[in-house]
PDB file of N, CA, C and O in Angstrom, chain B, residues numbered from 101:
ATOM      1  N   UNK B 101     -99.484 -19.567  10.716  1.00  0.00           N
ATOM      2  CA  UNK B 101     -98.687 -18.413  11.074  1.00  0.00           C
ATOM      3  C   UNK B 101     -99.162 -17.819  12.401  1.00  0.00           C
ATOM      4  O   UNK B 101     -98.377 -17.245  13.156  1.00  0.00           O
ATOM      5  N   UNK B 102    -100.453 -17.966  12.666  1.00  0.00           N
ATOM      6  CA  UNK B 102    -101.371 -17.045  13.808  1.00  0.00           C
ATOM      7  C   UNK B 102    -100.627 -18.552  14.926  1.00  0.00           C
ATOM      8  O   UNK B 102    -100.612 -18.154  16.091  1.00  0.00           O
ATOM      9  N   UNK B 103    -100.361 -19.256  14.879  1.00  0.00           N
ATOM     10  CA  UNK B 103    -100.320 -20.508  15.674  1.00  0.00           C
ATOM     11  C   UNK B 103     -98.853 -20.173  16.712  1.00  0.00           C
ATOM     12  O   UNK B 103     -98.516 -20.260  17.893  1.00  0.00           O
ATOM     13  N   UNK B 104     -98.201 -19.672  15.160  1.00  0.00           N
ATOM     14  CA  UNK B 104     -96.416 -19.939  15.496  1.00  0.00           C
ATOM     15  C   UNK B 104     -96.330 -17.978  16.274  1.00  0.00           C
ATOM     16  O   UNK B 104     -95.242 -17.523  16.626  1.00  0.00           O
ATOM     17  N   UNK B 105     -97.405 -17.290  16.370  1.00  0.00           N
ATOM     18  CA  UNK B 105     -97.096 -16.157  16.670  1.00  0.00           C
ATOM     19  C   UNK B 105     -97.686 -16.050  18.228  1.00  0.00           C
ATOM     20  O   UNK B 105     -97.372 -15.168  19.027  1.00  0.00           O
ATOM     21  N   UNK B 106     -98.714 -17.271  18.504  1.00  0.00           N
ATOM     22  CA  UNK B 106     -99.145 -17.245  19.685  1.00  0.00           C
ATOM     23  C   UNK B 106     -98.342 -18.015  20.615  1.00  0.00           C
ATOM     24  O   UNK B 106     -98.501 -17.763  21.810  1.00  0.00           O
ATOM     25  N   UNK B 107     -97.228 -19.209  20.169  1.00  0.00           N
ATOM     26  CA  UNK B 107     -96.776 -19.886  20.370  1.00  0.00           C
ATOM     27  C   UNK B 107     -95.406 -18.867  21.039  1.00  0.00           C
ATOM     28  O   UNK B 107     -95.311 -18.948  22.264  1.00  0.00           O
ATOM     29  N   UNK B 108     -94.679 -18.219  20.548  1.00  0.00           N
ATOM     30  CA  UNK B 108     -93.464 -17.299  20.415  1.00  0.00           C
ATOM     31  C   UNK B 108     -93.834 -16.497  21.760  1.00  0.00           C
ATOM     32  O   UNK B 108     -93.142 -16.451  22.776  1.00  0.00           O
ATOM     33  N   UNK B 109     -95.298 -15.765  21.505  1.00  0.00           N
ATOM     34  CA  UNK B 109     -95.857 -14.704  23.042  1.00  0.00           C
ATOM     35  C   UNK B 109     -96.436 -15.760  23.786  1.00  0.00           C
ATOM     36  O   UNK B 109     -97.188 -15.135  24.533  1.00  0.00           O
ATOM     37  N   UNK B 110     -96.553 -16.794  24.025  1.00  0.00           N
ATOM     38  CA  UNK B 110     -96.498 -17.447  25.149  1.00  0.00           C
ATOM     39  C   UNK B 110     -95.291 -18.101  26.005  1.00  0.00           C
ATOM     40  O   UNK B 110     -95.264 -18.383  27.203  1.00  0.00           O
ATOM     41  N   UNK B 111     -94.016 -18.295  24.718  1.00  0.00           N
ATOM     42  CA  UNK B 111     -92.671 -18.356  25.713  1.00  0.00           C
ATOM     43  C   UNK B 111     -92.030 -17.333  25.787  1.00  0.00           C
ATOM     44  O   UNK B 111     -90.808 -17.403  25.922  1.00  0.00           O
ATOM     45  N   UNK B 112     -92.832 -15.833  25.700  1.00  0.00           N
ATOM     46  CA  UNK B 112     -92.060 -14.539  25.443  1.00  0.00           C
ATOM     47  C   UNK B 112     -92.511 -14.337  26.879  1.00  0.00           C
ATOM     48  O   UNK B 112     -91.648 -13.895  27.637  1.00  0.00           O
ATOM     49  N   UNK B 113     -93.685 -14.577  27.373  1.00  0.00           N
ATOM     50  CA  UNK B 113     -94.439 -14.121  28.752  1.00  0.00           C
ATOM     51  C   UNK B 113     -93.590 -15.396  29.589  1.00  0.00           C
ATOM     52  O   UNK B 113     -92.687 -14.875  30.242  1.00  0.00           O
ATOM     53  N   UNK B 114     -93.605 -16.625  29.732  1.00  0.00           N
ATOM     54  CA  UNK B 114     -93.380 -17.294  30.094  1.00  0.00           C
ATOM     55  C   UNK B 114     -91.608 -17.261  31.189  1.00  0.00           C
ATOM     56  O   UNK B 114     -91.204 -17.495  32.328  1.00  0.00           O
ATOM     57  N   UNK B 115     -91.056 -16.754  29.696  1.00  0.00           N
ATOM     58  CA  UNK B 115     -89.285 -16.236  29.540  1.00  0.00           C
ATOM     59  C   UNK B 115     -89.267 -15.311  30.791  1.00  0.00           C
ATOM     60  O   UNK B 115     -88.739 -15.449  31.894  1.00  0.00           O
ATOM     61  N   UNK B 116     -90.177 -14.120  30.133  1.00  0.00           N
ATOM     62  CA  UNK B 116     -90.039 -13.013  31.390  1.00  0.00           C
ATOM     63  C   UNK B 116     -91.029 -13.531  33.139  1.00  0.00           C
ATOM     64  O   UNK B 116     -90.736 -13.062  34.239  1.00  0.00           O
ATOM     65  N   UNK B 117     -91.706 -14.149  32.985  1.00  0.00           N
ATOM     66  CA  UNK B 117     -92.226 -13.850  34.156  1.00  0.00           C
ATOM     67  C   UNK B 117     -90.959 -15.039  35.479  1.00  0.00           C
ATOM     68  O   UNK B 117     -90.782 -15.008  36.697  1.00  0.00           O
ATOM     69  N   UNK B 118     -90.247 -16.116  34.077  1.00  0.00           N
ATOM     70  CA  UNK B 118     -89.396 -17.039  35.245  1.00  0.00           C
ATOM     71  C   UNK B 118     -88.147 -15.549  35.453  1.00  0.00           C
ATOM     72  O   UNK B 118     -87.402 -15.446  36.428  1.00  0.00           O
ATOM     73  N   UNK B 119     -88.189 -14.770  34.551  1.00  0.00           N
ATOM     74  CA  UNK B 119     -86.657 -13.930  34.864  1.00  0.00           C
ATOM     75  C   UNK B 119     -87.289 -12.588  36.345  1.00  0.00           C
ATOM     76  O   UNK B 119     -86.803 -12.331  37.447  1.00  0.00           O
ATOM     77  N   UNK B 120     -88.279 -12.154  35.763  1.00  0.00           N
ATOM     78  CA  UNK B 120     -88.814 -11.767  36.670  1.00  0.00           C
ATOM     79  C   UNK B 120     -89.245 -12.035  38.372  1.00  0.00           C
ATOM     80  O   UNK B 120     -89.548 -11.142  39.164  1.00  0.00           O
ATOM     81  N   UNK B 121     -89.177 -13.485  38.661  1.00  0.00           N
ATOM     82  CA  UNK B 121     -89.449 -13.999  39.952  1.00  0.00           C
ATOM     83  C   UNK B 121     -88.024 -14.140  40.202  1.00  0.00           C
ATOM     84  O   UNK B 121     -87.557 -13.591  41.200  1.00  0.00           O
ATOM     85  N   UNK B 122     -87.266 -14.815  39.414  1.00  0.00           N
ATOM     86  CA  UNK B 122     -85.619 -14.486  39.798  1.00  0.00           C
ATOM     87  C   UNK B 122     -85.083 -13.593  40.021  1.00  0.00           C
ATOM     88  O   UNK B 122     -84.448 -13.783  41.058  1.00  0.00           O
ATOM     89  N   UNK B 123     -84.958 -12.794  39.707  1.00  0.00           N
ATOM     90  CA  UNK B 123     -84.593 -11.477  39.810  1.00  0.00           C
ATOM     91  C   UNK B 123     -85.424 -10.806  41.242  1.00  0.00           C
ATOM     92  O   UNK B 123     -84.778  -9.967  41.871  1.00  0.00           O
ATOM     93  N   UNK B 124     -86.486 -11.077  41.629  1.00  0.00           N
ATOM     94  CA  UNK B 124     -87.506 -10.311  42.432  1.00  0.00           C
ATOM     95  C   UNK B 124     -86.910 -11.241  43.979  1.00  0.00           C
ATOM     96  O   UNK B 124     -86.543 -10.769  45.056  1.00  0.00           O
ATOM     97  N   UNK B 125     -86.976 -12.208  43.681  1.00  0.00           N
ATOM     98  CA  UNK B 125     -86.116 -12.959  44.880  1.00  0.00           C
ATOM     99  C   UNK B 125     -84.876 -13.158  45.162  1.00  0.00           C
ATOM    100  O   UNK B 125     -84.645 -14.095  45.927  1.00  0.00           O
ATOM    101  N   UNK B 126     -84.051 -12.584  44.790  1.00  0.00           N
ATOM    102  CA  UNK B 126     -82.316 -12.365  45.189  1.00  0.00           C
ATOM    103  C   UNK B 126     -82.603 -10.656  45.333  1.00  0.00           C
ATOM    104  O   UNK B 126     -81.793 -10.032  46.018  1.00  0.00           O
ATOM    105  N   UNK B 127     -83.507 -10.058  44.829  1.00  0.00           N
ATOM    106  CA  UNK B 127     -83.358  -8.164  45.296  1.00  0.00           C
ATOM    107  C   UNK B 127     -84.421  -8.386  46.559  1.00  0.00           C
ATOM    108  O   UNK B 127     -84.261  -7.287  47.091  1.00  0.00           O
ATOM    109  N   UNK B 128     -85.251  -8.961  47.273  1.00  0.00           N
ATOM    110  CA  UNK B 128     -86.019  -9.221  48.121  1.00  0.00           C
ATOM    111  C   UNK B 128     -84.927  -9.328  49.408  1.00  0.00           C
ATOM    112  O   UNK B 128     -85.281  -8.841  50.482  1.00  0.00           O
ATOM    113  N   UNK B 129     -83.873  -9.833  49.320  1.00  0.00           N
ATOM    114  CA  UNK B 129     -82.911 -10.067  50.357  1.00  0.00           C
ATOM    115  C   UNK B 129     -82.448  -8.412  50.792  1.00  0.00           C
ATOM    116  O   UNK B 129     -82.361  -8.153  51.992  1.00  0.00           O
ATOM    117  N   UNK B 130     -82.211  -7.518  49.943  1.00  0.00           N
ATOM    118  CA  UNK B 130     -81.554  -5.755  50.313  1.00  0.00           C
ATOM    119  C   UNK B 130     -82.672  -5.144  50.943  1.00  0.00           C
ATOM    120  O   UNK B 130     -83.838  -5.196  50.551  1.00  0.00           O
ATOM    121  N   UNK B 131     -82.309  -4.664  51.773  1.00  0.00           N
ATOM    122  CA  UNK B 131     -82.868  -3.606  52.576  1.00  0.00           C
ATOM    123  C   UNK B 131     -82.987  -2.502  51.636  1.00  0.00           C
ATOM    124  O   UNK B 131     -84.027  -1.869  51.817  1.00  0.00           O
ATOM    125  N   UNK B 132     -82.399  -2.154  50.874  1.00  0.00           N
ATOM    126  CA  UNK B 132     -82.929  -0.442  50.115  1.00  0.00           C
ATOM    127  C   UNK B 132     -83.598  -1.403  49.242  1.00  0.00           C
ATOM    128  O   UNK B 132     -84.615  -1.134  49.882  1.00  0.00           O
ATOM    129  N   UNK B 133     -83.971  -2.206  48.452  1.00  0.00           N
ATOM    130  CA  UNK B 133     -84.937  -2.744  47.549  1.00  0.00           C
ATOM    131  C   UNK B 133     -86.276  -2.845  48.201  1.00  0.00           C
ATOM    132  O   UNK B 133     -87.299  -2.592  47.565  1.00  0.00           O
ATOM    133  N   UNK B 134     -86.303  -3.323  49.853  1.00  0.00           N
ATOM    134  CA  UNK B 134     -86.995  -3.495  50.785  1.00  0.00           C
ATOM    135  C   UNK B 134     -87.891  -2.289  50.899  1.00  0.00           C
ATOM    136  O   UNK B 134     -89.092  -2.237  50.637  1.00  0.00           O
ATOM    137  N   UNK B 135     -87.119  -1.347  51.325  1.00  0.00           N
ATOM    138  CA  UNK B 135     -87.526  -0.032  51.511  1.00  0.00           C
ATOM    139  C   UNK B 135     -87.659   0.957  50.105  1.00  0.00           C
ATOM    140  O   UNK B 135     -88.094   2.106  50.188  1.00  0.00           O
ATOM    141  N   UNK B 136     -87.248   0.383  48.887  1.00  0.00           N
ATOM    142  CA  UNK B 136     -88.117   1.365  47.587  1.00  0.00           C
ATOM    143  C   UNK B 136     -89.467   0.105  47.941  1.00  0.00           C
ATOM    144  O   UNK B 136     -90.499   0.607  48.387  1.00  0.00           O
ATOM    145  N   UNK B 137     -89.469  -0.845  47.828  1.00  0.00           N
ATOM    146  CA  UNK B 137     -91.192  -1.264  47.446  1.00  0.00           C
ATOM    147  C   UNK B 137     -91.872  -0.614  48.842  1.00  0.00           C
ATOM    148  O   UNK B 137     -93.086  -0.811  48.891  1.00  0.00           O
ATOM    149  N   UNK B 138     -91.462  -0.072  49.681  1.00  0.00           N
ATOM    150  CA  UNK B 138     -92.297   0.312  50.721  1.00  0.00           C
ATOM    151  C   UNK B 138     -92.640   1.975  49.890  1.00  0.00           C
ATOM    152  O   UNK B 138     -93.669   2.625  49.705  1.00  0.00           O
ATOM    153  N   UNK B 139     -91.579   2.126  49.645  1.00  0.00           N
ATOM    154  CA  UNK B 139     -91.947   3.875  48.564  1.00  0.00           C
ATOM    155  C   UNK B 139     -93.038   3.996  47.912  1.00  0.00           C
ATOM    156  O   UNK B 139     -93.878   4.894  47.968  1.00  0.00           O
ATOM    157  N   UNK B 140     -92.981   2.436  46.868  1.00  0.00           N
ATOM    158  CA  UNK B 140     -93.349   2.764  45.685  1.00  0.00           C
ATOM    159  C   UNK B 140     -95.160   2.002  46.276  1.00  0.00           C
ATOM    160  O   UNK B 140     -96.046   1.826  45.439  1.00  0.00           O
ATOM    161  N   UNK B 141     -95.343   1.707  47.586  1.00  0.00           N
ATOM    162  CA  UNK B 141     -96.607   1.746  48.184  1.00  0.00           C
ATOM    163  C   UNK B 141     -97.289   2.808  48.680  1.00  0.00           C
ATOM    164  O   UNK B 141     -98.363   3.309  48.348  1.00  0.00           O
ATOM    165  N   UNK B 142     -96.381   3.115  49.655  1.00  0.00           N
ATOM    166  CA  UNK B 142     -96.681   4.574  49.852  1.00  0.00           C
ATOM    167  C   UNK B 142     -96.790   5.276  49.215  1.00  0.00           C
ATOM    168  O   UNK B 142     -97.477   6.141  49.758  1.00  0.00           O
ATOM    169  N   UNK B 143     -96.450   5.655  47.913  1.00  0.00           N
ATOM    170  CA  UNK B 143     -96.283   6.999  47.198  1.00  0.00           C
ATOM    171  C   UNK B 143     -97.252   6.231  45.870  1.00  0.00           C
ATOM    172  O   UNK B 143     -97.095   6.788  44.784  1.00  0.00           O
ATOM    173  N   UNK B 144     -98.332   4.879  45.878  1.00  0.00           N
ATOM    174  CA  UNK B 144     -98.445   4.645  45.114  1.00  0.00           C
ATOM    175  C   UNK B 144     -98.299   4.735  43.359  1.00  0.00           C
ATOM    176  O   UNK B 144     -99.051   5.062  42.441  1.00  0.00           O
ATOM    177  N   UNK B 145     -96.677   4.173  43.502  1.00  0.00           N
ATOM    178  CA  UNK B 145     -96.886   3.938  42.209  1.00  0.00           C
ATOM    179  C   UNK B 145     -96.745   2.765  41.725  1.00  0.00           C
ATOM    180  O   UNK B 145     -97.038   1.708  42.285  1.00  0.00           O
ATOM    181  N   UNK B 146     -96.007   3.006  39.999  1.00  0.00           N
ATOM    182  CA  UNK B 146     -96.466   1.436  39.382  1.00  0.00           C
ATOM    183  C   UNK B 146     -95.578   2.278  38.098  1.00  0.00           C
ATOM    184  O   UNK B 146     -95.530   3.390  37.572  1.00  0.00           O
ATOM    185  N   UNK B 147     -94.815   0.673  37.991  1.00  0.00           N
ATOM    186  CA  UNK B 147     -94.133   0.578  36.506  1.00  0.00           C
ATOM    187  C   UNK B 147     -94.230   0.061  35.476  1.00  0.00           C
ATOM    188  O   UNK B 147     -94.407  -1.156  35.532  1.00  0.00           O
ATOM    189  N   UNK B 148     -94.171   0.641  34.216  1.00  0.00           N
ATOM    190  CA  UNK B 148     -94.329  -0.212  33.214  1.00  0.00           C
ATOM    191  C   UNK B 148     -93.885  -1.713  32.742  1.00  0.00           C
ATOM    192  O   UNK B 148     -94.616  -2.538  32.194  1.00  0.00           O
ATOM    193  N   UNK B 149     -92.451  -1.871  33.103  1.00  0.00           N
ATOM    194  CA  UNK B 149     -91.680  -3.115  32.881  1.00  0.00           C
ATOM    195  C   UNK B 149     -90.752  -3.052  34.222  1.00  0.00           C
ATOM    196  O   UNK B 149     -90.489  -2.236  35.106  1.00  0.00           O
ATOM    197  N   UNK B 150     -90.435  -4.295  33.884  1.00  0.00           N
ATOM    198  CA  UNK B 150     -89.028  -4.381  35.038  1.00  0.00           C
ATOM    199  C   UNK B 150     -87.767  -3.925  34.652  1.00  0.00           C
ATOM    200  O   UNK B 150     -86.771  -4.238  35.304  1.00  0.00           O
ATOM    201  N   UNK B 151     -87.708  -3.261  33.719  1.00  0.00           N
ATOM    202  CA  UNK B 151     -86.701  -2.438  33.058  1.00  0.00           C
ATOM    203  C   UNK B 151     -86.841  -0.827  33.872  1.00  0.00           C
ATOM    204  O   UNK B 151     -85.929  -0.478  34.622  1.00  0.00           O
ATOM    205  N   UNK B 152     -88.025   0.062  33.648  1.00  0.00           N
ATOM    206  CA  UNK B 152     -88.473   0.694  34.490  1.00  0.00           C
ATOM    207  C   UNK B 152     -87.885   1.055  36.645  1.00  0.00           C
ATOM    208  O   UNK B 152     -87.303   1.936  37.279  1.00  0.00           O
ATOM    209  N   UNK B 153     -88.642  -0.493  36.964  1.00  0.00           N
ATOM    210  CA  UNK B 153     -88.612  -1.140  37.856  1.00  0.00           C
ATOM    211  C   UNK B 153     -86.788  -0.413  38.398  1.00  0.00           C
ATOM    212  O   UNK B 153     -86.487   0.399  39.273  1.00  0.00           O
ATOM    213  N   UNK B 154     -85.842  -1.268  37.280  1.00  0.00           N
ATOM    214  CA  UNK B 154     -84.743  -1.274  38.183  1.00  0.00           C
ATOM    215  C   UNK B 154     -83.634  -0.069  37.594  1.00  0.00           C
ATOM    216  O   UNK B 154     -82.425   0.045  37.799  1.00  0.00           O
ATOM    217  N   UNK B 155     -84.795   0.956  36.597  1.00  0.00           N
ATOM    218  CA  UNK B 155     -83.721   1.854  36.332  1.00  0.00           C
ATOM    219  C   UNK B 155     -84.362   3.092  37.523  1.00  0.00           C
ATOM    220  O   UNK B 155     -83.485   3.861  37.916  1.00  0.00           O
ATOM    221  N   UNK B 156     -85.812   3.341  38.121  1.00  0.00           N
ATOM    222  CA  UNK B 156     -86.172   3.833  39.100  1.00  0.00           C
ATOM    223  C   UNK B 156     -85.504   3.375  40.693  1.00  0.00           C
ATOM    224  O   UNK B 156     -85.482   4.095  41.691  1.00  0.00           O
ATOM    225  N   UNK B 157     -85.074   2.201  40.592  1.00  0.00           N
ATOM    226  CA  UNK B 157     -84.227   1.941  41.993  1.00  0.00           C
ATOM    227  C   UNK B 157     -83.188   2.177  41.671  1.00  0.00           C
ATOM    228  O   UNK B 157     -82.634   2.767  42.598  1.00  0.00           O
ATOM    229  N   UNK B 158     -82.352   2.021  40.595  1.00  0.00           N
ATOM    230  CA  UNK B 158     -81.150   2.673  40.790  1.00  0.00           C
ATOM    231  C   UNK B 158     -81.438   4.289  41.027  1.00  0.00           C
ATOM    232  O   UNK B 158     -80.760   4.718  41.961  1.00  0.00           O
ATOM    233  N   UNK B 159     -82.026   4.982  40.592  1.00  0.00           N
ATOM    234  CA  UNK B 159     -82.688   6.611  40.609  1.00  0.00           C
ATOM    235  C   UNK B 159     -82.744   6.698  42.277  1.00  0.00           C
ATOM    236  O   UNK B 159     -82.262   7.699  42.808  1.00  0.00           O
ATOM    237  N   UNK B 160     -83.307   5.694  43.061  1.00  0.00           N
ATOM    238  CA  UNK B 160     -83.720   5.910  44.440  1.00  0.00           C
ATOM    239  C   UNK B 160     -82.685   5.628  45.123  1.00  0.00           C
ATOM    240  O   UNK B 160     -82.483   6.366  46.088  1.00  0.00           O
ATOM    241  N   UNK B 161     -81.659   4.453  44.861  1.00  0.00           N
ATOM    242  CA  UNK B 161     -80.563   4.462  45.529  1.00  0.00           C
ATOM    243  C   UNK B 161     -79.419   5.897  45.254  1.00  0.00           C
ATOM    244  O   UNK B 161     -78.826   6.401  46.208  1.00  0.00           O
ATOM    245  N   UNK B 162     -79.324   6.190  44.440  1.00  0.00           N
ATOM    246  CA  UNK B 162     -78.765   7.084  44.126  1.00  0.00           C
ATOM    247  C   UNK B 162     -79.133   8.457  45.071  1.00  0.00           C
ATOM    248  O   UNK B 162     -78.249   9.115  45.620  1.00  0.00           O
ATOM    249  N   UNK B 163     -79.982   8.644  45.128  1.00  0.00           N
ATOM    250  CA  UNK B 163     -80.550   9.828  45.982  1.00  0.00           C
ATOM    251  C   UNK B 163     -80.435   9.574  47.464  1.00  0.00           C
ATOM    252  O   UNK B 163     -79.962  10.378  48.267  1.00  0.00           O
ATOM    253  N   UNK B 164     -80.757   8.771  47.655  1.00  0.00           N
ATOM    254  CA  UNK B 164     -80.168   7.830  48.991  1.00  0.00           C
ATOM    255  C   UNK B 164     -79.060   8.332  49.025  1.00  0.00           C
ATOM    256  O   UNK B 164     -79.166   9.416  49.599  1.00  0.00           O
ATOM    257  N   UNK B 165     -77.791   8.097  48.651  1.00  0.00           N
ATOM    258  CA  UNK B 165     -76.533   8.828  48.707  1.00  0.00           C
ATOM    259  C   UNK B 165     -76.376   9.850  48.743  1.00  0.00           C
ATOM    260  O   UNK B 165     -75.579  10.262  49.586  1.00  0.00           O
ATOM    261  N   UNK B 166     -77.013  10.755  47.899  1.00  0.00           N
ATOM    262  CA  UNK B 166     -76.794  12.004  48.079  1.00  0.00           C
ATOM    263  C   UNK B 166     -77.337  13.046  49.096  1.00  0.00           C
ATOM    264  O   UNK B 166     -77.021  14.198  49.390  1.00  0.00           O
ATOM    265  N   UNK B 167     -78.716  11.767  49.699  1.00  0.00           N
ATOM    266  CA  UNK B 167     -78.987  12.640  50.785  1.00  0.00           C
ATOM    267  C   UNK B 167     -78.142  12.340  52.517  1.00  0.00           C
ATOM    268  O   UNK B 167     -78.092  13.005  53.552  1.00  0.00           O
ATOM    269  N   UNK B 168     -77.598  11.027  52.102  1.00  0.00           N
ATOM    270  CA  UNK B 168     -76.860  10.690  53.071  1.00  0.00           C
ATOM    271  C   UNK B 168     -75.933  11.734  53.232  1.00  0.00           C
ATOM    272  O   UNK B 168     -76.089  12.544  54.146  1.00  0.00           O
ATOM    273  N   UNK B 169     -74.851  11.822  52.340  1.00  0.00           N
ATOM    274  CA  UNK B 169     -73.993  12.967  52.129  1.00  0.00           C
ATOM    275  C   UNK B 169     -74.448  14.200  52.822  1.00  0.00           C
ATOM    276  O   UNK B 169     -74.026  14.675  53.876  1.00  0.00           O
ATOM    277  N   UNK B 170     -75.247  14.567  52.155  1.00  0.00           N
ATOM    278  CA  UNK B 170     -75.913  16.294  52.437  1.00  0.00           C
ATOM    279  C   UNK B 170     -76.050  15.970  54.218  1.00  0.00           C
ATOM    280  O   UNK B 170     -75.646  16.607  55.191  1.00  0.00           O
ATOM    281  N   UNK B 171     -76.940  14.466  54.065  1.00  0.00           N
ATOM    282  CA  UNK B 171     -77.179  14.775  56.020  1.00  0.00           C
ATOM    283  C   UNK B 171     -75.598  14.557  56.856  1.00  0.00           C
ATOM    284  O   UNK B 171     -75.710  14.281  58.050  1.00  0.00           O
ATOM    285  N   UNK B 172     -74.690  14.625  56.506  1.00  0.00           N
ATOM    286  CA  UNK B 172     -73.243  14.272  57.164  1.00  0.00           C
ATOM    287  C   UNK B 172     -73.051  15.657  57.143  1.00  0.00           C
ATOM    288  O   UNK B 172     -72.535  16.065  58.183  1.00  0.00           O
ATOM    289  N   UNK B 173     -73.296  16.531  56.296  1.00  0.00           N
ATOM    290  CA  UNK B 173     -72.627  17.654  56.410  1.00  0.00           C
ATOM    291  C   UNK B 173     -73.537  19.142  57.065  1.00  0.00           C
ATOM    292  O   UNK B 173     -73.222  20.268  57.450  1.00  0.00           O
ATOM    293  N   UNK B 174     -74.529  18.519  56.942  1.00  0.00           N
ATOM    294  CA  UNK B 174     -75.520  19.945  57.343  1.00  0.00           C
ATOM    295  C   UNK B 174     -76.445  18.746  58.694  1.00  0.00           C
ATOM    296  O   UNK B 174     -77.157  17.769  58.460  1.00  0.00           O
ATOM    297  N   UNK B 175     -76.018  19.385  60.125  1.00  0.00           N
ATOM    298  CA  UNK B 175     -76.938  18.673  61.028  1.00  0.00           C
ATOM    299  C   UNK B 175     -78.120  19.259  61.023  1.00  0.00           C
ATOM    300  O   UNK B 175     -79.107  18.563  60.785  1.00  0.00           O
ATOM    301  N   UNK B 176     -78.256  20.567  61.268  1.00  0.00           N
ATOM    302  CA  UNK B 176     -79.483  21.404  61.346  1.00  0.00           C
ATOM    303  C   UNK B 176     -80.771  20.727  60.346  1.00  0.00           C
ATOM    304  O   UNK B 176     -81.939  21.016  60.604  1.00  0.00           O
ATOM    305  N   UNK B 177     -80.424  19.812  59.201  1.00  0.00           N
ATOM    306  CA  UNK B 177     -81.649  19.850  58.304  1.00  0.00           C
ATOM    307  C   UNK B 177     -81.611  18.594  58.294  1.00  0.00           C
ATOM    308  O   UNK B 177     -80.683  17.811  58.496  1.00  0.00           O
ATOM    309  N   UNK B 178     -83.400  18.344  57.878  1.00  0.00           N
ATOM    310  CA  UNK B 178     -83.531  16.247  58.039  1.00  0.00           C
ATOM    311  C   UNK B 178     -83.110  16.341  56.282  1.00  0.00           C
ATOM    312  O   UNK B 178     -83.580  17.277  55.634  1.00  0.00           O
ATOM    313  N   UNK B 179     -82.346  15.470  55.705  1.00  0.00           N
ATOM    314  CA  UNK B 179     -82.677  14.984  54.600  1.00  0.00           C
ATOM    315  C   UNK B 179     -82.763  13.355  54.441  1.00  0.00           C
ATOM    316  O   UNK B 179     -81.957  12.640  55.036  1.00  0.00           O
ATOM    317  N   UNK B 180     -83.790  12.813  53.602  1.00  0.00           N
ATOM    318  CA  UNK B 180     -84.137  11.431  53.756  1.00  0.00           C
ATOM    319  C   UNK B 180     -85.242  11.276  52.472  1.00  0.00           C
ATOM    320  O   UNK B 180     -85.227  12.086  51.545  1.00  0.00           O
ATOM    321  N   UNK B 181     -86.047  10.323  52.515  1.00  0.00           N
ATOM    322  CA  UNK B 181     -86.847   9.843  51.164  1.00  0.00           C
ATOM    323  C   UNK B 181     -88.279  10.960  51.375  1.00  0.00           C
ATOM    324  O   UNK B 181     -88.923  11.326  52.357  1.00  0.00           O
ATOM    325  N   UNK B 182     -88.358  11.282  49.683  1.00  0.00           N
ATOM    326  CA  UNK B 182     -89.556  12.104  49.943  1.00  0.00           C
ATOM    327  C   UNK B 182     -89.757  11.488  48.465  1.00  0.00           C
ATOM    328  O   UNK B 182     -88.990  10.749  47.847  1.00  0.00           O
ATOM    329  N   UNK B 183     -91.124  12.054  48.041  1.00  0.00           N
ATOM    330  CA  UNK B 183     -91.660  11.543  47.012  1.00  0.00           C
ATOM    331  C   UNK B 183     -91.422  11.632  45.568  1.00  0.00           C
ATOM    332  O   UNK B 183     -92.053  11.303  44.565  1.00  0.00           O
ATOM    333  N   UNK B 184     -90.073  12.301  45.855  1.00  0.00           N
ATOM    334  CA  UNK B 184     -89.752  12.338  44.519  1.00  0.00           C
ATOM    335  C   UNK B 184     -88.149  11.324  44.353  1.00  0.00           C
ATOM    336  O   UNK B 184     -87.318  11.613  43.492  1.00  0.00           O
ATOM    337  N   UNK B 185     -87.975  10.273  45.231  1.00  0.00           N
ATOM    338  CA  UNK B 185     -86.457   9.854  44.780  1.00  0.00           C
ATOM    339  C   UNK B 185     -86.513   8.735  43.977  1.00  0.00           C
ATOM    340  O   UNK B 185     -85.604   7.916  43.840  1.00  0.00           O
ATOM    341  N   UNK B 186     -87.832   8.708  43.333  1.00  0.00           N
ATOM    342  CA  UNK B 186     -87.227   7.575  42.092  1.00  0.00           C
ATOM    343  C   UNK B 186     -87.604   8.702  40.984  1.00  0.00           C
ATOM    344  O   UNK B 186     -87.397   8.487  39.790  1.00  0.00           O
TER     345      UNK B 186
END
């Protein structure tokens, strides 16, 4: 039983780490994916899963928009990435 349970979490790690490099190399091509891993250096952080990972970039793209917006309409003020857009 200990055999068939080590067996299961080794194609459980295995599963995720081929979905994981796939996934990491077709989002490697976007410039805002480009520029959150430059964030998430700068602002050192770190995610639990890649679930995490791509519900915080959608969070950062999202803000991205809205600060785009805000900067179209108000010249007087910078708005752009600060440490809180994921």
């Amino acid at each position: 039983m200990k055999l068939a349970y080590a067996i299961l979490a080794i194609a459980a790690i295995a599963t995720g780490a081929y979905l994981f490099t796939t996934q990491q190399s077709s989002l490697m091509e976007d410039p805002i994916v480009k520029e959150f891993e430059n964030f998430i250096l700068y602002n050192r952080r770190s995610y639990a899963s890649i679930d995490e990972f791509n519900y915080r970039l959608d969070v950062f793209k999202a803000n991205l928009k809205i600060a785009a917006k805000l900067q179209e309409t108000n010249d007087e003020a910078v708005f752009g990435v600060t440490i809180f857009m994921d």
